[in-house]
PyMOL Python script that loads the backbone (N, CA, C, O; Angstrom):
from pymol import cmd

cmd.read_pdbstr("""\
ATOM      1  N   UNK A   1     126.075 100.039 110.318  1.00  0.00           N
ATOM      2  CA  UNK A   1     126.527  98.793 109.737  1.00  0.00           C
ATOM      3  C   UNK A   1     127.671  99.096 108.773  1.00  0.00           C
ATOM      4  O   UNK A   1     127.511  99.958 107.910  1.00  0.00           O
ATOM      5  N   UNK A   2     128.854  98.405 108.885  1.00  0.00           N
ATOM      6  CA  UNK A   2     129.786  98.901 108.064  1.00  0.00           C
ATOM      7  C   UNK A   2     129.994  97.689 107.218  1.00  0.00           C
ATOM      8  O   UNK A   2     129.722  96.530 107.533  1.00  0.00           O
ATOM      9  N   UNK A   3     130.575  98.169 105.969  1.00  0.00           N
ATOM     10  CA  UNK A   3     130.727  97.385 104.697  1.00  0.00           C
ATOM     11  C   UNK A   3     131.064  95.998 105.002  1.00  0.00           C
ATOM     12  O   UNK A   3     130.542  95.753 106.089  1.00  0.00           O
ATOM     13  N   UNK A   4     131.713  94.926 104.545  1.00  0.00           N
ATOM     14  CA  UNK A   4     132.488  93.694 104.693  1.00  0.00           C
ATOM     15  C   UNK A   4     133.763  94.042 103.900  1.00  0.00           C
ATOM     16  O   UNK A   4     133.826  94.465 102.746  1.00  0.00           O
ATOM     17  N   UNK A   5     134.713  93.788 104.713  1.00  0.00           N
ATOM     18  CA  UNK A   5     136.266  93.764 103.658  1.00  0.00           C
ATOM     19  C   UNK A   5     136.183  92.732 102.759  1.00  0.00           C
ATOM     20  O   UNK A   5     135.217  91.976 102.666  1.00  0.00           O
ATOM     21  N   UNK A   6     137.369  92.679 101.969  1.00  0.00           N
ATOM     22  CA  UNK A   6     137.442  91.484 100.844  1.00  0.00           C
ATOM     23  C   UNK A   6     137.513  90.486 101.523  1.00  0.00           C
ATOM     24  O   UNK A   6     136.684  89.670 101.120  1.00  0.00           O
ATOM     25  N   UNK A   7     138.164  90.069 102.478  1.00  0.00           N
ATOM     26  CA  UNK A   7     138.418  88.702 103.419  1.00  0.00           C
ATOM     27  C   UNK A   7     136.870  88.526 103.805  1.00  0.00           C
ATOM     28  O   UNK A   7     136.180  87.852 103.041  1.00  0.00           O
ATOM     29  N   UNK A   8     136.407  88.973 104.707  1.00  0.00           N
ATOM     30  CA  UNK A   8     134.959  88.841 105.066  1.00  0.00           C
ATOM     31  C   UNK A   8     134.242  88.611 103.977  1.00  0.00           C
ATOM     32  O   UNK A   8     133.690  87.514 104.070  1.00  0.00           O
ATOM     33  N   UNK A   9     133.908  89.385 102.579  1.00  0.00           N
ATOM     34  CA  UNK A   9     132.880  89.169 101.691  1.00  0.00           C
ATOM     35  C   UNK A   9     133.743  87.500 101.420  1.00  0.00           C
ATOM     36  O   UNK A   9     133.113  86.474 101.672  1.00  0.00           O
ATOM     37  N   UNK A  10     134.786  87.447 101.046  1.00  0.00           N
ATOM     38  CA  UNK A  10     135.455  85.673 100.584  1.00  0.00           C
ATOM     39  C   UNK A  10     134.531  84.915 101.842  1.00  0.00           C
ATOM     40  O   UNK A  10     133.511  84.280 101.572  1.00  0.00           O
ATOM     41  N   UNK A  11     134.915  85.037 102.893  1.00  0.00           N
ATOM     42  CA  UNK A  11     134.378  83.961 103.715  1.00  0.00           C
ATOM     43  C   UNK A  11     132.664  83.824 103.726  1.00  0.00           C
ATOM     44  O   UNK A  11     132.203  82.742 104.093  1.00  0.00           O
ATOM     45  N   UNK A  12     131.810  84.819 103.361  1.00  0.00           N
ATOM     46  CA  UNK A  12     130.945  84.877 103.618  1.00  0.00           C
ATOM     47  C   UNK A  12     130.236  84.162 102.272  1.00  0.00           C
ATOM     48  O   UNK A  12     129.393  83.277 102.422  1.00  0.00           O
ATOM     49  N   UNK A  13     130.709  84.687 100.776  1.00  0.00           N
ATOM     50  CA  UNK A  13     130.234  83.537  99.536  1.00  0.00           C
ATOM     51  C   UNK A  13     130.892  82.510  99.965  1.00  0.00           C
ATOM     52  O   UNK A  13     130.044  81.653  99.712  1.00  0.00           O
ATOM     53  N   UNK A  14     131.854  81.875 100.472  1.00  0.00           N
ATOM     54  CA  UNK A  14     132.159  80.748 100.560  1.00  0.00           C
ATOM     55  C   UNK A  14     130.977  79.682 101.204  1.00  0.00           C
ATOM     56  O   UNK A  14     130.745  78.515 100.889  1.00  0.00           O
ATOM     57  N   UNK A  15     130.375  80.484 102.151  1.00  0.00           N
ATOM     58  CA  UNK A  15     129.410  79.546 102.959  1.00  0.00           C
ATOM     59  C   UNK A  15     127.850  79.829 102.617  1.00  0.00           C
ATOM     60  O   UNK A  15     126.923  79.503 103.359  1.00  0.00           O
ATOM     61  N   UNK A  16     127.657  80.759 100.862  1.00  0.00           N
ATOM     62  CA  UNK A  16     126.487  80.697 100.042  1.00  0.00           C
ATOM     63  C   UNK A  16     126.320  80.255  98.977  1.00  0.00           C
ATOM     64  O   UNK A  16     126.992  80.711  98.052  1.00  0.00           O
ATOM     65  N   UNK A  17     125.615  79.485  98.800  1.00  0.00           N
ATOM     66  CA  UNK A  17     125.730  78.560  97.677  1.00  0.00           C
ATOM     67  C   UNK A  17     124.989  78.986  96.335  1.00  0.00           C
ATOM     68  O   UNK A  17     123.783  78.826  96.148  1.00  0.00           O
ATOM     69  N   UNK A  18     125.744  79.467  95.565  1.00  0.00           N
ATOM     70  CA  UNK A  18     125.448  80.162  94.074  1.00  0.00           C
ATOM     71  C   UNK A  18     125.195  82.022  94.261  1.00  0.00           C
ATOM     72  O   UNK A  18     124.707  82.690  93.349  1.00  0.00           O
ATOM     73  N   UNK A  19     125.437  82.352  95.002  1.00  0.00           N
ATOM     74  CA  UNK A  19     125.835  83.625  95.271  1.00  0.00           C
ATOM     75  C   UNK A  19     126.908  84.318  94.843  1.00  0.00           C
ATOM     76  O   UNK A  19     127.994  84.040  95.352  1.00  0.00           O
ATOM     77  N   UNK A  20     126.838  85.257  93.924  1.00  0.00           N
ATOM     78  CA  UNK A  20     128.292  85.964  93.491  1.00  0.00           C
ATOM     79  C   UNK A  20     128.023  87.418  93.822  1.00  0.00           C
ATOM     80  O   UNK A  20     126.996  87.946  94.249  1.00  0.00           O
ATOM     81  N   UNK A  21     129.284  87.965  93.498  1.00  0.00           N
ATOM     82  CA  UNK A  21     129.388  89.295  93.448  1.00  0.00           C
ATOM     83  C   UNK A  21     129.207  90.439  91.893  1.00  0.00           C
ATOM     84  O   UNK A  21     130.038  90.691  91.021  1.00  0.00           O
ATOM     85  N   UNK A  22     128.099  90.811  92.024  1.00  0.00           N
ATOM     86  CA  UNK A  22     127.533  91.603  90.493  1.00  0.00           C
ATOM     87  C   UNK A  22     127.438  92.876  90.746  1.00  0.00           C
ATOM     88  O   UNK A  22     126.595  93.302  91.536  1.00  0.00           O
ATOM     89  N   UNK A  23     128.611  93.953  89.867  1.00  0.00           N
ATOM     90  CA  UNK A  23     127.787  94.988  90.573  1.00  0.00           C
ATOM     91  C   UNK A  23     128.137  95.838  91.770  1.00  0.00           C
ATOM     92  O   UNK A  23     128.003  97.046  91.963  1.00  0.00           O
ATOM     93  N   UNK A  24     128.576  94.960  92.448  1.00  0.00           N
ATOM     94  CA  UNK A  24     128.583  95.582  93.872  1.00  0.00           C
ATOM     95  C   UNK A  24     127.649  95.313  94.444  1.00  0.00           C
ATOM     96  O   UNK A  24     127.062  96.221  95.032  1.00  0.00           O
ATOM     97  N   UNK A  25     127.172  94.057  94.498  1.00  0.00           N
ATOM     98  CA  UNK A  25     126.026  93.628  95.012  1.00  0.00           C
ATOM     99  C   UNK A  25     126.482  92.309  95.228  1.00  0.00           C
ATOM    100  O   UNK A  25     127.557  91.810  94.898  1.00  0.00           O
ATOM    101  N   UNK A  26     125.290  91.686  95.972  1.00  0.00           N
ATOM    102  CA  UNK A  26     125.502  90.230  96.285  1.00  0.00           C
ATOM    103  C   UNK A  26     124.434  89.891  95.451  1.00  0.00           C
ATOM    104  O   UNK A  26     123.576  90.773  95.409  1.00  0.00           O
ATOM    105  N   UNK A  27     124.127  88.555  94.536  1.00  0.00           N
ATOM    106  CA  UNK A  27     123.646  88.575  93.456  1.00  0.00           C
ATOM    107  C   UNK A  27     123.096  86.752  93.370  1.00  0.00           C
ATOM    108  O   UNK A  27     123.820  85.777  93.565  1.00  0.00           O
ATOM    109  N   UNK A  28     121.840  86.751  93.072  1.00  0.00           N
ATOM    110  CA  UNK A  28     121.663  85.084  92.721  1.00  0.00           C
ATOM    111  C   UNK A  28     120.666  85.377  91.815  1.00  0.00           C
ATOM    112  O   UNK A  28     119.930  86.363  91.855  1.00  0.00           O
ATOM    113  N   UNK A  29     120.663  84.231  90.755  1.00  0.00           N
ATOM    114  CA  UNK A  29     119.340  83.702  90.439  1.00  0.00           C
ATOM    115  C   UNK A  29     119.006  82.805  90.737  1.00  0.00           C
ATOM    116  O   UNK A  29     119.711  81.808  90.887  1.00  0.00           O
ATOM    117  N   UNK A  30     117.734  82.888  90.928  1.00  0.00           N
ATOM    118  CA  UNK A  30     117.011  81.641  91.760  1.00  0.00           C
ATOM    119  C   UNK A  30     116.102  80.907  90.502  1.00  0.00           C
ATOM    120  O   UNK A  30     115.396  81.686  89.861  1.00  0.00           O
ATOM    121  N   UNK A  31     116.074  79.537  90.129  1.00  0.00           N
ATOM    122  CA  UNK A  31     115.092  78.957  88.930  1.00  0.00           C
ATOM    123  C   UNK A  31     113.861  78.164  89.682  1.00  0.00           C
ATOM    124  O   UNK A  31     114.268  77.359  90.519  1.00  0.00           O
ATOM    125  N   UNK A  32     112.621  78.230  89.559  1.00  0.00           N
ATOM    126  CA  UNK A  32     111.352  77.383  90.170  1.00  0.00           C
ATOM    127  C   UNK A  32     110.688  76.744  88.659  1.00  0.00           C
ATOM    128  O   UNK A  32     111.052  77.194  87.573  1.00  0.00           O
ATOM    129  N   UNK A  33     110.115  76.119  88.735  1.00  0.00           N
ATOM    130  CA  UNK A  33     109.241  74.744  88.085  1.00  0.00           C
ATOM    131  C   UNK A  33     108.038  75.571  87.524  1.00  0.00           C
ATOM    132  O   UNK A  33     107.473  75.155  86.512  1.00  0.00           O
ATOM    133  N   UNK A  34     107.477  77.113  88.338  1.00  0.00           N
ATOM    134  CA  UNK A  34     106.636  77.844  87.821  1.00  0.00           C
ATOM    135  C   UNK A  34     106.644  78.836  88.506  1.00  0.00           C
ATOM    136  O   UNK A  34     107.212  79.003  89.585  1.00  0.00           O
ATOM    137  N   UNK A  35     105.730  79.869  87.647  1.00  0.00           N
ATOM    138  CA  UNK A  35     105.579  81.433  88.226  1.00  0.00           C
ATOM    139  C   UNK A  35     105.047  80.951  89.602  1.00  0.00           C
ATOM    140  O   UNK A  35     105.967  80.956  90.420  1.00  0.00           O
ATOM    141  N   UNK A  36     103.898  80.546  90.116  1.00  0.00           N
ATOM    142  CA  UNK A  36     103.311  80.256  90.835  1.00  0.00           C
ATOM    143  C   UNK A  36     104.510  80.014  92.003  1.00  0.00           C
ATOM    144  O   UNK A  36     104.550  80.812  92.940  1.00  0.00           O
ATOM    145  N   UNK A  37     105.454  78.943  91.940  1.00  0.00           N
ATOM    146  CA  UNK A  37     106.297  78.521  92.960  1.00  0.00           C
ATOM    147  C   UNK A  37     107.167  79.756  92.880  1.00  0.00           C
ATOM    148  O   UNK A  37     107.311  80.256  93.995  1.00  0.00           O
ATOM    149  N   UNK A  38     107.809  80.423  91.885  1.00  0.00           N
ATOM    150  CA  UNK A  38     108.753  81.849  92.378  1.00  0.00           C
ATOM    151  C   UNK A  38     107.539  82.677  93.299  1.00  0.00           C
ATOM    152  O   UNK A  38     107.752  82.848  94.500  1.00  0.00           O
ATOM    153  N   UNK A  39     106.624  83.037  92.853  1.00  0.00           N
ATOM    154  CA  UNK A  39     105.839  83.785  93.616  1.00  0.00           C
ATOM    155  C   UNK A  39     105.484  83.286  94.912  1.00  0.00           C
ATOM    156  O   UNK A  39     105.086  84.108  95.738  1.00  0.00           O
ATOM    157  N   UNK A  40     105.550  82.261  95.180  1.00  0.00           N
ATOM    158  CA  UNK A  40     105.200  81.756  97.050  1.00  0.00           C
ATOM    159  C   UNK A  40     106.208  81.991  97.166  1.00  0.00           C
ATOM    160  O   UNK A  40     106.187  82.959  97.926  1.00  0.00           O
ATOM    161  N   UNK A  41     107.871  81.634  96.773  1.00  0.00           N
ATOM    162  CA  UNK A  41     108.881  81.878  97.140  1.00  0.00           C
ATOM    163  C   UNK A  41     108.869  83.546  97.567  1.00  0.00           C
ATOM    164  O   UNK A  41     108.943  83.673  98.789  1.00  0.00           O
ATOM    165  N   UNK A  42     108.809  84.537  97.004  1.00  0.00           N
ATOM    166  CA  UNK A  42     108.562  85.631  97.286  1.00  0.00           C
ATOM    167  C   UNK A  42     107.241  86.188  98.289  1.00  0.00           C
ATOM    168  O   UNK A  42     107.372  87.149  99.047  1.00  0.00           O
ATOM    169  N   UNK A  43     106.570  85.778  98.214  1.00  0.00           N
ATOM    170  CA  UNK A  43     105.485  85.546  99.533  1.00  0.00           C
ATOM    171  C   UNK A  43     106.178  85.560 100.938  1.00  0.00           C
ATOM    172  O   UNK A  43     106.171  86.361 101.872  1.00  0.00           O
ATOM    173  N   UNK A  44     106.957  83.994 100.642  1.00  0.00           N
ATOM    174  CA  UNK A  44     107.610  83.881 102.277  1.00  0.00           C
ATOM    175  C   UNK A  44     108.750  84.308 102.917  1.00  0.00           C
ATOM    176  O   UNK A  44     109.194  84.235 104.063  1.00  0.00           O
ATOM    177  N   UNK A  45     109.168  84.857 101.675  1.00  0.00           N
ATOM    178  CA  UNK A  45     110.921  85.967 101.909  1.00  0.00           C
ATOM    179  C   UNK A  45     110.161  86.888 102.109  1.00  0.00           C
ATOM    180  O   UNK A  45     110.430  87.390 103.201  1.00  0.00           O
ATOM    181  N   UNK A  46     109.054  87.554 101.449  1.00  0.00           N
ATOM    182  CA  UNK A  46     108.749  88.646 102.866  1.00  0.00           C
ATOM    183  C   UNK A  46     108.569  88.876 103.798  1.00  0.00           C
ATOM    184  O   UNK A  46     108.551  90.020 104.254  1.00  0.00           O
ATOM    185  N   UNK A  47     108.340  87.680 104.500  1.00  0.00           N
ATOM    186  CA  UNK A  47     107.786  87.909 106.260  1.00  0.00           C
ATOM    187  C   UNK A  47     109.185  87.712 106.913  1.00  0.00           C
ATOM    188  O   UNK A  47     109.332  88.138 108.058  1.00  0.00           O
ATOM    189  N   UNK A  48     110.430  86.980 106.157  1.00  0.00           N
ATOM    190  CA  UNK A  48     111.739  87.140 106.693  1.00  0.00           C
ATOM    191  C   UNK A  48     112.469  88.717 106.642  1.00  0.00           C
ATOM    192  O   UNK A  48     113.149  89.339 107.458  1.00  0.00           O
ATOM    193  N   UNK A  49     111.912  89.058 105.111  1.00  0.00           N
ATOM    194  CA  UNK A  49     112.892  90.196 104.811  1.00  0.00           C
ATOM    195  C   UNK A  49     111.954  91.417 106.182  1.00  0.00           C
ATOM    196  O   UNK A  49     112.646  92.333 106.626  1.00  0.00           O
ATOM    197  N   UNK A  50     110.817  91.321 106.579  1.00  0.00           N
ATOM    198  CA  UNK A  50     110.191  92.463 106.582  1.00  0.00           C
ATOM    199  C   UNK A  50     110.652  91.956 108.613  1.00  0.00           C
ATOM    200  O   UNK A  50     110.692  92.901 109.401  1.00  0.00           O
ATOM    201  N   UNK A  51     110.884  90.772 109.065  1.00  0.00           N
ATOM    202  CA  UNK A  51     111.491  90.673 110.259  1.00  0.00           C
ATOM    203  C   UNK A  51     113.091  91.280 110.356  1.00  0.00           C
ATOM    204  O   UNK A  51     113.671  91.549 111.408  1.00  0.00           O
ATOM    205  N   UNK A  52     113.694  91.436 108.852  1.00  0.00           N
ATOM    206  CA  UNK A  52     115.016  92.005 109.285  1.00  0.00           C
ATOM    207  C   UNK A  52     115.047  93.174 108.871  1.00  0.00           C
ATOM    208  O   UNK A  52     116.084  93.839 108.870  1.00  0.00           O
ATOM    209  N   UNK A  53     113.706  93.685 108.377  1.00  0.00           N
ATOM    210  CA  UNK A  53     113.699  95.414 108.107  1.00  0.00           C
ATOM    211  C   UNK A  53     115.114  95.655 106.898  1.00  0.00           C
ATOM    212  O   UNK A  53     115.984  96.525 106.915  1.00  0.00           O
ATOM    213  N   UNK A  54     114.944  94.748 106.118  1.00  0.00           N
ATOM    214  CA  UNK A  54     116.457  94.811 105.076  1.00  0.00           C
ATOM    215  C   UNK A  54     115.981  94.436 103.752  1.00  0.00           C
ATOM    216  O   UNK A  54     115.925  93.253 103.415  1.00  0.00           O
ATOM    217  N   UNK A  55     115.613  95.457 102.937  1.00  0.00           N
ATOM    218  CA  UNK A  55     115.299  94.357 101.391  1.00  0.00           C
ATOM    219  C   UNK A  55     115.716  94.636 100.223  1.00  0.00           C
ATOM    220  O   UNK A  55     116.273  95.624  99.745  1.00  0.00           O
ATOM    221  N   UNK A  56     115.376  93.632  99.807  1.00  0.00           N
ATOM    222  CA  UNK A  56     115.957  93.366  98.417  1.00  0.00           C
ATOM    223  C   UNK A  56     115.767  94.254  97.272  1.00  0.00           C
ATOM    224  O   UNK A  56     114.893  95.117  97.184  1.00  0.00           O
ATOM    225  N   UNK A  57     116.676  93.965  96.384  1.00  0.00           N
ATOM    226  CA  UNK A  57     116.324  94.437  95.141  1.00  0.00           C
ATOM    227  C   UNK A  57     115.637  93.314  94.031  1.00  0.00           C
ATOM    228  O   UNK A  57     116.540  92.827  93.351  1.00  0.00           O
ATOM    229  N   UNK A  58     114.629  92.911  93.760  1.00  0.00           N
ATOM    230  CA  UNK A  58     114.667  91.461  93.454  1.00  0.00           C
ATOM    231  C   UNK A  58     113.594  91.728  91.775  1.00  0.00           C
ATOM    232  O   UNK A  58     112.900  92.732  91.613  1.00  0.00           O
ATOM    233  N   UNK A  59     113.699  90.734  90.861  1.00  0.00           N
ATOM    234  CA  UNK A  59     112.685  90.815  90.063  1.00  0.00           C
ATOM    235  C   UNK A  59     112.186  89.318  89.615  1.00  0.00           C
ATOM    236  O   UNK A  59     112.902  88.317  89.626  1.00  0.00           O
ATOM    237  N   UNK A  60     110.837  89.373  89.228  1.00  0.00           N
ATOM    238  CA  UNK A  60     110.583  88.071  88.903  1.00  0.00           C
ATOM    239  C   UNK A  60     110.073  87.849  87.662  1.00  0.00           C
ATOM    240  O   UNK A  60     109.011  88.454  87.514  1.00  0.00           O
ATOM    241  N   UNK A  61     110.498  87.054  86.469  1.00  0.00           N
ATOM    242  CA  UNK A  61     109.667  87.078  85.124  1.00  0.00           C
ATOM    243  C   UNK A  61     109.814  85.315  84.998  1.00  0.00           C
ATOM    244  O   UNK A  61     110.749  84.536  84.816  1.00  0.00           O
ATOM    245  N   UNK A  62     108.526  85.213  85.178  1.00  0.00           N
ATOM    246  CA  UNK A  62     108.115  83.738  84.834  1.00  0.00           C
ATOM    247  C   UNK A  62     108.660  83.109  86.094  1.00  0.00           C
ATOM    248  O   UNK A  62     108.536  83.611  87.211  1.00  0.00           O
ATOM    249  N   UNK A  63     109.155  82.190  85.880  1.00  0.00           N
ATOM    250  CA  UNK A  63     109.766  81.123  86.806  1.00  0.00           C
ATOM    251  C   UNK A  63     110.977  81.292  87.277  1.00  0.00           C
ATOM    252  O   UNK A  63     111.468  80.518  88.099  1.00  0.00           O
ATOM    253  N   UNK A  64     111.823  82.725  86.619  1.00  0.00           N
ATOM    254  CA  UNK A  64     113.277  82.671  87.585  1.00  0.00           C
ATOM    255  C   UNK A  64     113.284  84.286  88.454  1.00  0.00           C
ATOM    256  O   UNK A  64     112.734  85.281  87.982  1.00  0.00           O
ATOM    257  N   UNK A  65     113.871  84.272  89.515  1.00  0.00           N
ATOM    258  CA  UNK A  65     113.813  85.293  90.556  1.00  0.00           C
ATOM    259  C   UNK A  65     115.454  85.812  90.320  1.00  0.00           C
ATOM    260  O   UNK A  65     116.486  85.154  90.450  1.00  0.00           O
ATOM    261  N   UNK A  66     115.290  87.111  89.963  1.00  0.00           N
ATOM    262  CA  UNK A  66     116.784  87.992  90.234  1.00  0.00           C
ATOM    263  C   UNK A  66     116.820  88.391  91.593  1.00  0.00           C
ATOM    264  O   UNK A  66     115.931  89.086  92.087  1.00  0.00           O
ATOM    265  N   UNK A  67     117.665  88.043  92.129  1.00  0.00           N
ATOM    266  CA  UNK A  67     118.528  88.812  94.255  1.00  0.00           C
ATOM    267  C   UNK A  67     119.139  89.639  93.976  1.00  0.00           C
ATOM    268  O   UNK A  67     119.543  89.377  92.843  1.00  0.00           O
ATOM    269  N   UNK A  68     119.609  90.785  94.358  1.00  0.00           N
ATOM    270  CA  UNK A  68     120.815  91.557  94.293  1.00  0.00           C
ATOM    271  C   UNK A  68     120.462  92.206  95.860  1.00  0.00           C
ATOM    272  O   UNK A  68     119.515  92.920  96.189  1.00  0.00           O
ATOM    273  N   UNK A  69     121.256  91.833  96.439  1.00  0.00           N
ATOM    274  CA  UNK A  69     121.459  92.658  98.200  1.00  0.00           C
ATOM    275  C   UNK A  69     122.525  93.155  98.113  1.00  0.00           C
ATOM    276  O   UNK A  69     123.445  92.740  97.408  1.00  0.00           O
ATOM    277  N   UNK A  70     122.543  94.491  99.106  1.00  0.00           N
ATOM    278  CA  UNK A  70     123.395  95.461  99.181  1.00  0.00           C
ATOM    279  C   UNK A  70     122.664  96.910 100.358  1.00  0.00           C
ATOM    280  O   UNK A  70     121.486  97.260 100.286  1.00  0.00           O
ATOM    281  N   UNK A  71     123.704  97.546 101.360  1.00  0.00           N
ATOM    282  CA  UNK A  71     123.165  98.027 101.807  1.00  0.00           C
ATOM    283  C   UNK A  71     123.459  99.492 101.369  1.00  0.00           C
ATOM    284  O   UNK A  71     124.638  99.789 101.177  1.00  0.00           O
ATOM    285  N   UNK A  72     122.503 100.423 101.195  1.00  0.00           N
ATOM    286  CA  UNK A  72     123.070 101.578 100.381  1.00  0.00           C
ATOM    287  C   UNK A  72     123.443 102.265 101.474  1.00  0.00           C
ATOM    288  O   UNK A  72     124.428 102.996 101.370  1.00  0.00           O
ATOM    289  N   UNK A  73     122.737 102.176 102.749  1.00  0.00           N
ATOM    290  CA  UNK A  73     123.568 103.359 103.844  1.00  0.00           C
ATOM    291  C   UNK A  73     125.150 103.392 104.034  1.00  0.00           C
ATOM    292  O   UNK A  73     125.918 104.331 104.243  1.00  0.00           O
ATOM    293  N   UNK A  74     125.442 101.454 103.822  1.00  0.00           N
ATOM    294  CA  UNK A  74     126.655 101.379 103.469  1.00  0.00           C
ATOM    295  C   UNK A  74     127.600 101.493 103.087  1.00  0.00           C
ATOM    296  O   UNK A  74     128.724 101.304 103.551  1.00  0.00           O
ATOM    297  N   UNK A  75     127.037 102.000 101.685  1.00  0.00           N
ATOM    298  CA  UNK A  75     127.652 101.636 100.369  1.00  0.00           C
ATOM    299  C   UNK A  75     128.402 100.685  99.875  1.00  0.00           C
ATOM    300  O   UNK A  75     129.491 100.749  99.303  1.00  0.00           O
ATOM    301  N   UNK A  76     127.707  99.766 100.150  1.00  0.00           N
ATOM    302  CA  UNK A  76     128.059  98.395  99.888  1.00  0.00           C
ATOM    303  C   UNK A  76     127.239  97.109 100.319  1.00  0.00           C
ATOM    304  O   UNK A  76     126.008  97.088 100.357  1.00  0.00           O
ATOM    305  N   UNK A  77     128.122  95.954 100.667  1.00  0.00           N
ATOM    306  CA  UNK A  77     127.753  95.062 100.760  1.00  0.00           C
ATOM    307  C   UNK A  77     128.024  94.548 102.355  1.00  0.00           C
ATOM    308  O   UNK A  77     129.186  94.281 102.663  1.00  0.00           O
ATOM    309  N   UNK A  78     126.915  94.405 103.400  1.00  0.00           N
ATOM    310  CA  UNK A  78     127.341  94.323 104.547  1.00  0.00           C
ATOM    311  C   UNK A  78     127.016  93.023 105.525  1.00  0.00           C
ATOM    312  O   UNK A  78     126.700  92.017 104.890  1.00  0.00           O
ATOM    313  N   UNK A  79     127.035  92.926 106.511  1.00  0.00           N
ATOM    314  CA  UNK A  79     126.565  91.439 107.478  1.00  0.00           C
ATOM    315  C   UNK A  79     125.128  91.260 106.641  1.00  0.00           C
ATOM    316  O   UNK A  79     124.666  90.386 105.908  1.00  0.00           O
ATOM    317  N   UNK A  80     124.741  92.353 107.064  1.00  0.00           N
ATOM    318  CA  UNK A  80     122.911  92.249 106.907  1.00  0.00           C
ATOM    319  C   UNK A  80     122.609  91.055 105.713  1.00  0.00           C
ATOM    320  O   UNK A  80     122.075  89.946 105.713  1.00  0.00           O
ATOM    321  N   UNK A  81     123.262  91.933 104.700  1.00  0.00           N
ATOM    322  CA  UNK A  81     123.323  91.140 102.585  1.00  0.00           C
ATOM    323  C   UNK A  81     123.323  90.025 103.222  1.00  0.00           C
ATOM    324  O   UNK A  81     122.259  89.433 103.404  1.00  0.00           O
ATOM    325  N   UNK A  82     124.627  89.483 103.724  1.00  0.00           N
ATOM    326  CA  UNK A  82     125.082  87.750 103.785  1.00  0.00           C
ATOM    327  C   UNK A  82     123.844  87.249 104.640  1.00  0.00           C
ATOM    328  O   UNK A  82     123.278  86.217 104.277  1.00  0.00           O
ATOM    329  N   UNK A  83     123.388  87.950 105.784  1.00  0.00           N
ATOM    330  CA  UNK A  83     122.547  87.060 106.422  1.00  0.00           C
ATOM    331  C   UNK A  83     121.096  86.986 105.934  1.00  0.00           C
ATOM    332  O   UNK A  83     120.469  85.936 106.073  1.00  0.00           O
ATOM    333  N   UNK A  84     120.556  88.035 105.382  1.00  0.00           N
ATOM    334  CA  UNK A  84     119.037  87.722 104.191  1.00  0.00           C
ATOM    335  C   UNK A  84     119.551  86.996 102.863  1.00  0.00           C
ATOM    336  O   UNK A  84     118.723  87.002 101.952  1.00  0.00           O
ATOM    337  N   UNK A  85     120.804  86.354 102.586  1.00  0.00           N
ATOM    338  CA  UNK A  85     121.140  85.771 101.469  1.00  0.00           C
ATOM    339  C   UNK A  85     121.135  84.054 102.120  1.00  0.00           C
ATOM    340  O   UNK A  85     121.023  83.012 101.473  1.00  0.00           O
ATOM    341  N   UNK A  86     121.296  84.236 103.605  1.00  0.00           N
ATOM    342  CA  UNK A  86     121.284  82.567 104.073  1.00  0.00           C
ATOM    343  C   UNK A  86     119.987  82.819 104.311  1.00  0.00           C
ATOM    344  O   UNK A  86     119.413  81.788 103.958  1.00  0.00           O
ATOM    345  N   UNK A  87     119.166  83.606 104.714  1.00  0.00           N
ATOM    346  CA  UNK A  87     118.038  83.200 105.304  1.00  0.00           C
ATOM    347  C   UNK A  87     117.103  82.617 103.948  1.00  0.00           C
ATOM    348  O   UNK A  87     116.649  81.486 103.774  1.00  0.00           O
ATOM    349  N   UNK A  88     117.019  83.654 103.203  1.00  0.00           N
ATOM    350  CA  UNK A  88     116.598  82.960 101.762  1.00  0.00           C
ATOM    351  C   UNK A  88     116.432  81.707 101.196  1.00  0.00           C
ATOM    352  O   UNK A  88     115.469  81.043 100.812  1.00  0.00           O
ATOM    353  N   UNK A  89     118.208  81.494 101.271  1.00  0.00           N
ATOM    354  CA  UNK A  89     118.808  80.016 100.476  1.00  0.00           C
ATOM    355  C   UNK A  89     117.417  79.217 101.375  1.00  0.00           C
ATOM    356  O   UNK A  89     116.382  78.796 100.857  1.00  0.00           O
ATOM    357  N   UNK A  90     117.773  79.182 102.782  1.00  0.00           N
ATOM    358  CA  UNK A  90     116.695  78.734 103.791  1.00  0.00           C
ATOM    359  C   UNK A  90     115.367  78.004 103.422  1.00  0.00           C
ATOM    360  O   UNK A  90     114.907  76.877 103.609  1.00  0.00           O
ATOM    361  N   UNK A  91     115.096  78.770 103.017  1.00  0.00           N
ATOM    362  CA  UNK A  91     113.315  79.118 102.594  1.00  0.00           C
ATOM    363  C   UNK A  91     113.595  78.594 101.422  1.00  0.00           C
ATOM    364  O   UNK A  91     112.446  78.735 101.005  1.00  0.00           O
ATOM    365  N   UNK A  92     114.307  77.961 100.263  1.00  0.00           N
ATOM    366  CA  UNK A  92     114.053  77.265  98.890  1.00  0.00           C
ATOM    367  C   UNK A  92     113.955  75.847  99.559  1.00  0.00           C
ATOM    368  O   UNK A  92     113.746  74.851  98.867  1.00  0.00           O
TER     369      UNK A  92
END
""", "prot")
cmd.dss("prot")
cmd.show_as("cartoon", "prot")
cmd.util.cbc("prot")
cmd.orient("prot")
C-alpha cells in the first residue's frame, strides 16, 4: 500500500467530514452524549476495523473518542486511513 500524495490526501479530507491532518496522521474527534454511547461506538468500529484488518490508534475518556489513522508499513497516510475514516463517519 503506498502513501497518498498531497493531491490525493486534499481530495480524500475533502469528502470527510471533520477529519484533519495531525501529526501525520489522519485525525478526528468524535463527541457522544455518554461514555456508554462512545463505547458502543467503539464496539461496532471493531467488527469494521477487524473486517479491514487496519486499526486505529484511538482513545476514549468519558464521552469524546480520539482517531488518528495512519499506516506505519507506509509511513504514512494511505487508501486504507481514508477508507476506515468513511467507514467510521458511517457507523455515527
Amino acid at each position: 500500500m503506498e502513501r497518498l500524495t498531497d493531491a490525493e490526501l486534499d481530495a480524500a479530507l475533502a469528502g470527510l467530514d471533520g477529519w484533519s491532518v495531525r501529526g501525520g496522521k489522519l485525525h478526528k474527534e468524535y463527541e457522544f452524549a455518554s461514555f456508554n454511547e462512545a463505547f458502543g461506538f467503539m464496539a461496532r468500529a471493531a467488527m469494521e476495523i477487524e473486517k479491514m484488518d487496519h486499526h486505529p490508534e484511538w482513545a476514549n475518556v468519558y464521552s469524546r473518542l480520539t482517531v488518528d489513522l495512519v499506516t506505519h508499513d507506509a509511513g504514512g497516510i494511505t487508501a486504507n486511513d481514508a477508507e476506515l475514516a468513511r467507514r467510521l463517519d458511517a457507523l455515527r
